[in-house]
C-alpha positions in Angstrom: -44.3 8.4 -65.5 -45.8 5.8 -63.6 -42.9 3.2 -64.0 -40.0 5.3 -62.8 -37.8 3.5 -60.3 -37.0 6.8 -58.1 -39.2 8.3 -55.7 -41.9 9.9 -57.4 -41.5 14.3 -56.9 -44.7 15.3 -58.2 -48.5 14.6 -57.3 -49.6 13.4 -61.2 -47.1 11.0 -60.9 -48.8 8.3 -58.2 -51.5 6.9 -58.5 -54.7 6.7 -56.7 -53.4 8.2 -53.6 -56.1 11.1 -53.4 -57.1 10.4 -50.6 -54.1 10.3 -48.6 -52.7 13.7 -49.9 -56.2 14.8 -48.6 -55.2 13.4 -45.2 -52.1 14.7 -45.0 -53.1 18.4 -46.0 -55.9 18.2 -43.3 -53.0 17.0 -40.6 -50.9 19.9 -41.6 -53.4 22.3 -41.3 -54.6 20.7 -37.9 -51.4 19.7 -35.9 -47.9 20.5 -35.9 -46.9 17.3 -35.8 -47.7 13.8 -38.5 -47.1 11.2 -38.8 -46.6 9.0 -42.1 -46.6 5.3 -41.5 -46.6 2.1 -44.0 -44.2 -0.5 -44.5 -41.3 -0.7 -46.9 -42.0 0.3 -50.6 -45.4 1.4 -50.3 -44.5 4.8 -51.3 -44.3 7.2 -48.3 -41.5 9.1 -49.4 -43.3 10.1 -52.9 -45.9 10.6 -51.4 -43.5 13.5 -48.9 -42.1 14.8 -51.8 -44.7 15.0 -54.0 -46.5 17.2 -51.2 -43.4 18.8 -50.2 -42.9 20.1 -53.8 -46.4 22.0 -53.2 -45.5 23.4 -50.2 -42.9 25.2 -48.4 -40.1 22.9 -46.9 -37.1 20.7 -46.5 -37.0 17.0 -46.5 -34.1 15.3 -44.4 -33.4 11.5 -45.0 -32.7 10.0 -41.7 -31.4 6.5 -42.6 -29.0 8.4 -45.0 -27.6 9.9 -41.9 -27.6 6.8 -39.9 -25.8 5.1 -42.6 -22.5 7.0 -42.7 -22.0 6.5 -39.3 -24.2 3.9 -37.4 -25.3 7.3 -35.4 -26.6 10.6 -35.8 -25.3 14.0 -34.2 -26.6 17.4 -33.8 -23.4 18.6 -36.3 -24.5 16.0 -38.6 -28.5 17.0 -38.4 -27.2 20.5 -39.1 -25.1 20.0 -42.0 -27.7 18.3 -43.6 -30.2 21.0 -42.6 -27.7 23.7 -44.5 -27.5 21.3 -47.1 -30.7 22.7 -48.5 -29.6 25.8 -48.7 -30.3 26.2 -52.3 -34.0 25.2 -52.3 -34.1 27.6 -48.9 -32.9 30.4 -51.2 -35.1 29.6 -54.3 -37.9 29.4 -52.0 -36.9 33.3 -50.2 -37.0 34.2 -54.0 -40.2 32.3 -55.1 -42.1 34.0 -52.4 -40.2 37.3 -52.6 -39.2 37.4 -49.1 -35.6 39.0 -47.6 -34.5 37.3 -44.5 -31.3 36.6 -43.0 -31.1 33.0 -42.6 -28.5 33.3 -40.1 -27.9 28.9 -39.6 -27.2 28.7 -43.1 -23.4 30.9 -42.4 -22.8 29.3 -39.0 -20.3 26.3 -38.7 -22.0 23.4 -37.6 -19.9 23.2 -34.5 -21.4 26.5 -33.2 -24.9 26.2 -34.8 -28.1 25.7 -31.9 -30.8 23.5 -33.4 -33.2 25.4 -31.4 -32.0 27.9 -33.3 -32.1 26.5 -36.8 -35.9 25.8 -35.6 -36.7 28.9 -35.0 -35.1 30.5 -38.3 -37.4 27.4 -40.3 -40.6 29.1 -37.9 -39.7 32.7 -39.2 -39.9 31.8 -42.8 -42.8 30.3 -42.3 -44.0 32.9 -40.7 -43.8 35.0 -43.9 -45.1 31.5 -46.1 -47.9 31.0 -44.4 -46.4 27.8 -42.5 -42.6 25.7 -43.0 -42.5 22.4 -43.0 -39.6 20.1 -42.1 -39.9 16.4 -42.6 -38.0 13.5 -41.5 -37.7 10.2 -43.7 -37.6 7.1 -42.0 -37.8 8.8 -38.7 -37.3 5.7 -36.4 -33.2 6.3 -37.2 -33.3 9.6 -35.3 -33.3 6.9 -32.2 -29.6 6.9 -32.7 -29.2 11.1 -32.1 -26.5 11.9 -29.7 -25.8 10.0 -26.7 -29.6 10.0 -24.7 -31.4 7.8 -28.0 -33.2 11.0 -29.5 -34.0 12.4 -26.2 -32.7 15.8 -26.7 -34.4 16.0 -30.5 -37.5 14.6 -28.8 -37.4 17.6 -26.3 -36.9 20.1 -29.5 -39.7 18.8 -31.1 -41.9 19.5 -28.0 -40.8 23.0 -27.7 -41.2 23.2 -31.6 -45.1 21.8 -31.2 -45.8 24.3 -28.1 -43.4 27.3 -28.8 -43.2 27.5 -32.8 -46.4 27.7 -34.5 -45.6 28.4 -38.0 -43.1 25.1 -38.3 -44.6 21.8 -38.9 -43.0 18.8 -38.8 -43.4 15.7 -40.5 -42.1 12.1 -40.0 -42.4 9.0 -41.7 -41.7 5.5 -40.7 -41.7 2.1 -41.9 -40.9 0.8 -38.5 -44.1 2.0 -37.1 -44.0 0.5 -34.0 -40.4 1.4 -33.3 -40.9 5.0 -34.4 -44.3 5.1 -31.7 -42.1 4.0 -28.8 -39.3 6.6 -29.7 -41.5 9.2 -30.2 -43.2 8.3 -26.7 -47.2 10.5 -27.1 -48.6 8.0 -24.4 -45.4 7.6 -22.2 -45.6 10.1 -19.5 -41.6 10.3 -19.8 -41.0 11.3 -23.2 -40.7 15.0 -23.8 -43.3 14.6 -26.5 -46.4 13.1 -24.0 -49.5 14.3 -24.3 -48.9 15.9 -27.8 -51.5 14.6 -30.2 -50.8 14.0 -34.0 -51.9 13.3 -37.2 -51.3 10.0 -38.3 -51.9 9.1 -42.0 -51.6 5.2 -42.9 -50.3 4.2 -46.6 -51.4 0.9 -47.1 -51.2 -1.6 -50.1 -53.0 -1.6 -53.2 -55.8 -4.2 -52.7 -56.0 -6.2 -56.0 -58.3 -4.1 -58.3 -56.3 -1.5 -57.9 -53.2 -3.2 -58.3 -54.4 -4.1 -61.7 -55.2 -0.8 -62.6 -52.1 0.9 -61.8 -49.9 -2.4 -64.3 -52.8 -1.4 -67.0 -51.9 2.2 -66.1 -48.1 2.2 -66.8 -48.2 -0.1 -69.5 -50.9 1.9 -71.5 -48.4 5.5 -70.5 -45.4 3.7 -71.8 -47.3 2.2 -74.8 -46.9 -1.6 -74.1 -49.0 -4.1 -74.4 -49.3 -6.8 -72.2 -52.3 -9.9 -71.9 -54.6 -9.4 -69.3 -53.9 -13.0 -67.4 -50.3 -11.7 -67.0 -51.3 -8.8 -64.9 -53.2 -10.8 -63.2 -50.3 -13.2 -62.5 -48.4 -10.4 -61.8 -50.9 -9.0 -59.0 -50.7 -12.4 -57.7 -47.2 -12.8 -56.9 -46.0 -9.3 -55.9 -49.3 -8.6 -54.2 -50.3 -4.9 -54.0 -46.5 -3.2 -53.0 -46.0 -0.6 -55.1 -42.6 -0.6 -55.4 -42.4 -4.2 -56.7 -45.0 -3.0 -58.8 -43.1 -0.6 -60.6 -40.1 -2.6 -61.0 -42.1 -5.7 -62.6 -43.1 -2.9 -65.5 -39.6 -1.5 -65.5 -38.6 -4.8 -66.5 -41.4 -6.0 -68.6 -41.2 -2.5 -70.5 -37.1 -4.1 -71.5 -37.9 -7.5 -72.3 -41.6 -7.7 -73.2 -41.8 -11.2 -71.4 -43.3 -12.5 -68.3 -40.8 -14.6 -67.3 -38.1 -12.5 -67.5 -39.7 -9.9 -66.1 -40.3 -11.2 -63.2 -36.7 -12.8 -62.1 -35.7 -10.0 -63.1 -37.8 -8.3 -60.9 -36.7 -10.7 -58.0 -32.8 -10.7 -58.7 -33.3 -7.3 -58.1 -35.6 -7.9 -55.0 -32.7 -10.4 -53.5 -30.2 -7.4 -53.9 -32.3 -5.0 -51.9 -33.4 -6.8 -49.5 -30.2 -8.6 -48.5 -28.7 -5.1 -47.3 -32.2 -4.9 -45.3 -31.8 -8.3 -43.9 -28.0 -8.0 -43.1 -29.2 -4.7 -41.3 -31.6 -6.6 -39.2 -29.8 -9.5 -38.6 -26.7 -7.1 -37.4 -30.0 -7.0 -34.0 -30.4 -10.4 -34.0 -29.6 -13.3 -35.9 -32.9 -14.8 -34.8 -34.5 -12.0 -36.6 -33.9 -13.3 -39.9 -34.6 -17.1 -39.0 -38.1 -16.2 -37.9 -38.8 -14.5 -41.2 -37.7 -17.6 -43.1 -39.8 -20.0 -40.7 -43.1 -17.8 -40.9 -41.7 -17.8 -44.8 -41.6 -21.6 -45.0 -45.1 -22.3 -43.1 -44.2 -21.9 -39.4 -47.0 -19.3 -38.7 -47.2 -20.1 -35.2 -45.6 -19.7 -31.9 -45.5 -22.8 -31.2 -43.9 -24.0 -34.9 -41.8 -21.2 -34.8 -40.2 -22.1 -31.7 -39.7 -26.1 -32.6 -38.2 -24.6 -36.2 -35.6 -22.5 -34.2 -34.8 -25.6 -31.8 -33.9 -27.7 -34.9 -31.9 -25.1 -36.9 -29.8 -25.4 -33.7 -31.0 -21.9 -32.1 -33.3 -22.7 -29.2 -35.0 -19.5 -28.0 -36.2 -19.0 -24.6 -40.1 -18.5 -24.3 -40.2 -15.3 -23.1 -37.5 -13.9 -25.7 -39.1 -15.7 -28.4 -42.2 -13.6 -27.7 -39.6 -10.3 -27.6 -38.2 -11.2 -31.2 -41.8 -11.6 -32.9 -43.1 -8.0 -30.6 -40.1 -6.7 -32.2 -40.6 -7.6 -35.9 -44.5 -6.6 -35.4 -42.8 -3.5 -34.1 -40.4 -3.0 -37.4 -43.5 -3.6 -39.9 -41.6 -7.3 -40.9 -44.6 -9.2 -39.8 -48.4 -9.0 -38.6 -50.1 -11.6 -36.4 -54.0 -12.1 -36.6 -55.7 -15.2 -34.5 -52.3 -16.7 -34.0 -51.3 -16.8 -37.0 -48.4 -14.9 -38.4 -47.4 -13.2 -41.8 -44.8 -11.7 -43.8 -45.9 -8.2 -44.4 -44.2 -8.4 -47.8 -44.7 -11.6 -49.8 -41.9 -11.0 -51.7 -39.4 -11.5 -48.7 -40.7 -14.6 -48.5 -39.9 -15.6 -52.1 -36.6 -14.6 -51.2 -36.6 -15.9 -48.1 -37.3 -19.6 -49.2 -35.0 -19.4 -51.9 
């Protein structure tokens, strides 16, 4: 169902994202390493499950695992790893294949990732190719106590050493999960290693309409043409927003109230998001609400700051905005900047 508020598992179930499944079986095939990139909502992770449910592999959440702890360890990667043991098994079955996945038995504490890594590359070995994917990849920054360094190092060996394992990673902080991953920086493990990259962008508007007509006609509701339109308008062409705007207008069969709805929900989401960045830098958030309230450039961003009582330095003012450029909150283009998401500003200037 189109409307469906969780992460979409099958391929029938998104829409008009052909092409991209295309892309991403051609990087599979092509590289053992992609890349999944799109800011928040825009529905990367369906897009990795619906694929993974096609094709041999194990999906590991990494901001789930930064969450309980504010860091990741190898014990923690592991656990997580034998944590899918039961889709491991079912797969051995599905495919009719005996092997003696040795990680699954060993305590954490004991277990080699390189190990586990080369276990994943044997059964792929007998499935043609194993894929392990990473969710919001930019988190494994926080592994161990060299920021990834060690991971990055595995997945090197992994890309030279193991060629029946793939490995996937998404990220909505693209420019974060670039510098981490280090391909042009002649110091990271991973340099010189060419990837796929496949780029989940927006709906544009027409398309955006489509996929309200879409839902609506699926769930058998009917809804007035200008209200799509409004809809489109105001939530842009984020899927995820998307979806919840139907969700709601699917209970209460009016505009209105579908769409605070859809943004008292919005407020809750994002405020964990925006407590999370702000925990970086207050400034973070004050730069968002600036560029939300009209500030779009440097120079108005700067004199906002200075009269909310939080002057900024030049050169760390031009740090902060790299930064949220980096962490997909904002694009620039002629000197003007934008909120990535238009419904953070809503919230934001309310």
């Amino acid at each position: 169902m189109l409307f469906n508020l969780r992460p979409k598992e099958r391929r029938e179930e998104i829409f008009d994202r052909e092409k991209e499944f295309e892309e991403l079986e051609k990087s599979v095939e092509r590289y053992p390493l992609t890349l999944i990139l799109g800011i928040r909502r825009v529905g990367k992770s369906s897009i990795l499950r619906a694929y993974l449910n096609e094709n041999p592999g194990i999906l590991i959440d990494c901001r789930e695992l930064y969450a309980e702890s504010g860091h990741i360890t190898r014990e923690d990667l592991i656990k997580e790893i034998q944590s899918r043991r039961g889709p491991l098994q079912r797969l051995l079955a599905k495919f009719r294949i005996k092997l003696n996945m040795r990680f699954l038995e060993v305590e954490p504490e004991k277990a080699s990732l390189r190990e586990v890594f080369r276990e994943l590359d044997r059964l792929g070995e007998e499935t043609g190719r194993f894929i392990i994917a990473f969710d919001e990849a930019q988190y494994l920054r926080f592994y161990g106590s060299r920021g990834g360094r060690e991971l990055l190092a595995l997945f090197a060996h992994a890309y030279d050493s193991l060629p029946n394992l793939r490995i996937i990673l998404t990220g909505s902080e693209v420019g974060l999960l670039h510098d981490f991953l280090g391909i042009d920086n002649y110091e990271s493990p991973l340099y010189g290693r060419v990837g796929g990259e496949i780029h989940i962008g927006p709906f544009d508007k027409e398309t955006s309409k489509a996929f309200l007509k879409a839902g609506f006609e699926e769930a058998g509701v009917k809804i007035p043409e200008e209200e799509i339109e409004k809809a489109v308008s105001i939530l842009d062409g984020i899927p995820g927003w998307l979806v919840l705007f139907g969700v709601k207008y699917m209970e209460t069969k009016d505009f209105d109230r579908a769409m605070k709805a859809t943004f008292d929900i919005a407020r809750g989401l994002l405020a964990g998001e925006l407590r999370e960045l702000e925990r970086r830098s207050r400034r973070y958030v004050q730069i968002l609400r600036a560029i939300a309230l009209g500030y779009n450039r440097w120079s108005l961003i700067r004199d906002y700051l200075t009269l909310k009582g939080t002057k900024t330095p030049e050169p760390r003012l031009y740090e902060l905005l790299k930064n949220l450029k980096k962490m997909g909150w904002v694009e620039e283009k002629n000197g003007e900047y934008k909120l990535t998401d238009p419904v953070v500003g809503i919230v934001l200037r309310n």
